[in-house]
C-alpha positions as CSV (number, residue, x, y, z in Angstrom):
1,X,0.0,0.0,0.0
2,X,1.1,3.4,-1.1
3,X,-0.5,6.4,1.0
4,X,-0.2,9.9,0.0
5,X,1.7,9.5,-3.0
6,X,0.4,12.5,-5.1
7,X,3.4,14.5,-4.4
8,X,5.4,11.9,-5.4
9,X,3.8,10.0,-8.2
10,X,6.5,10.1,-10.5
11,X,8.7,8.2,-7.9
12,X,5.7,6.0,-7.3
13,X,4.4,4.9,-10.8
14,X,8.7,3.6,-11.0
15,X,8.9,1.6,-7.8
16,X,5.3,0.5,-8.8
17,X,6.2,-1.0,-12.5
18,X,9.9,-2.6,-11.0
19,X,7.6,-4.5,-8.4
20,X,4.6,-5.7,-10.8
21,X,7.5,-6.7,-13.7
22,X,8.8,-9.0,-11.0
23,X,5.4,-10.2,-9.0
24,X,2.7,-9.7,-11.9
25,X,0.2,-11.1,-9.5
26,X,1.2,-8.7,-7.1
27,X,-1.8,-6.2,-6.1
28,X,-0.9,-2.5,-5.2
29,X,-3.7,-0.2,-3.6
30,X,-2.2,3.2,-4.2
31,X,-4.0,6.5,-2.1
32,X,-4.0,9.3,-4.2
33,X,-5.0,12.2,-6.0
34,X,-3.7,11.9,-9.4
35,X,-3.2,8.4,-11.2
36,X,0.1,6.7,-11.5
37,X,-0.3,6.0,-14.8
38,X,1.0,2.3,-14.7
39,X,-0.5,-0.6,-17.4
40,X,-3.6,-2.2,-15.4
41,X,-4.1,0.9,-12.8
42,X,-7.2,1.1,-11.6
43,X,-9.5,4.0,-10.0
44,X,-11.5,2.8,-6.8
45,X,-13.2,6.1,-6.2
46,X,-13.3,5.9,-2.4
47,X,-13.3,9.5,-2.2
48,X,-16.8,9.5,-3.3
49,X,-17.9,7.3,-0.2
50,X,-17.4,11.2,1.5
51,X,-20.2,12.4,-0.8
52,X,-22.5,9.9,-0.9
53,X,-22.1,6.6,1.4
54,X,-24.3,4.9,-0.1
55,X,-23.3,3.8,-3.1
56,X,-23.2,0.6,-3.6
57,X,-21.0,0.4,-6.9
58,X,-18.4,2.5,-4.7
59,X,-18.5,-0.6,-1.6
60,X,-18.4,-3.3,-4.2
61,X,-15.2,-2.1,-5.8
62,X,-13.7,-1.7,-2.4
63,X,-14.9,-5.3,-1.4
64,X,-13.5,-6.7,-5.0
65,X,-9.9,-4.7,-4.4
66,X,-9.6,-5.6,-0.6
67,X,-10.2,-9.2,-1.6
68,X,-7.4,-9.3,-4.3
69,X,-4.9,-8.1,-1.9
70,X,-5.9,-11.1,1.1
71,X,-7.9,-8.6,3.2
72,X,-10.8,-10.9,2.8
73,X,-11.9,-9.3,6.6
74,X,-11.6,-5.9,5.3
75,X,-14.2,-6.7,2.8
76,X,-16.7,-8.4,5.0
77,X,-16.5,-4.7,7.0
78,X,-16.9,-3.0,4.2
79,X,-20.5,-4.6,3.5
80,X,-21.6,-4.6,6.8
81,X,-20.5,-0.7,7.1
82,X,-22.9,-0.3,4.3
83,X,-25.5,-2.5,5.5
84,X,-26.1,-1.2,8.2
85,X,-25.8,2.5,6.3
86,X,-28.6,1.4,4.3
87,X,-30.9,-0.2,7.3
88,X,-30.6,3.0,9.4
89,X,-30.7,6.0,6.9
90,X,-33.4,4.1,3.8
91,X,-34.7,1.1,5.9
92,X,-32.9,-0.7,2.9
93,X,-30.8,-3.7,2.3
94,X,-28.1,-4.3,-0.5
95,X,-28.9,-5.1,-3.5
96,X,-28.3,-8.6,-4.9
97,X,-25.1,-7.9,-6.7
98,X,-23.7,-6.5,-3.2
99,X,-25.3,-9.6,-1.3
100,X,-24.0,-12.0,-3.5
101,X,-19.8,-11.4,-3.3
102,X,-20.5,-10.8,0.2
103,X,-21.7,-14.5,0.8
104,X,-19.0,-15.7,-1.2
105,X,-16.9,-14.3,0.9
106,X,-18.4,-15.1,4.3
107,X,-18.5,-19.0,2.5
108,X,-14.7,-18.9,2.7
């Protein structure tokens, strides 16, 4: 994990590269404001969970990335944060195609 790395991105997107041209299965979550600009970058728009907490596409990429990098209890909170988001503030619960990674996941 790379935190804070918009005032160094150049720096970044280099030691980034040299590590996935050695460990291509490697997964790198990157915080930042500006993209690194590396072949198979990603944008998880986490920011917009500030905005609008509620939107499911946003907690389902989240779930999907903390997965790929072994945090498999990171993504389990992530639903449930949202969960219960939804119960208290809509009296809502998450769509299927939130539900359904989430059981996969809680399935092992």
């Amino acid at each position: 994990m790379l935190d804070n790395c918009e005032h160094v991105v150049a720096e970044a997107a280099e030691v980034v590269e040299a590590l996935l041209r050695r460990c291509p299965r490697l997964v790198v979550l990157a915080t930042s404001r500006e993209l690194l600009r590396v072949p198979g970058e990603r944008c998880w728009p986490q920011r917009l969970l500030g905005f609008d907490d509620l939107r499911e596409s946003v907690h389902r990429q989240l779930m999907r990335c903390y997965t790929a990098m072994g945090e498999r209890g990171r993504a389990l909170r992530q639903y449930r944060a949202l969960a219960a988001r939804l119960a208290d503030e809509l009296g809502l619960r998450p769509a299927r195609e939130t539900v359904a990674p989430y059981d996969r996941l809680r399935a092992g």
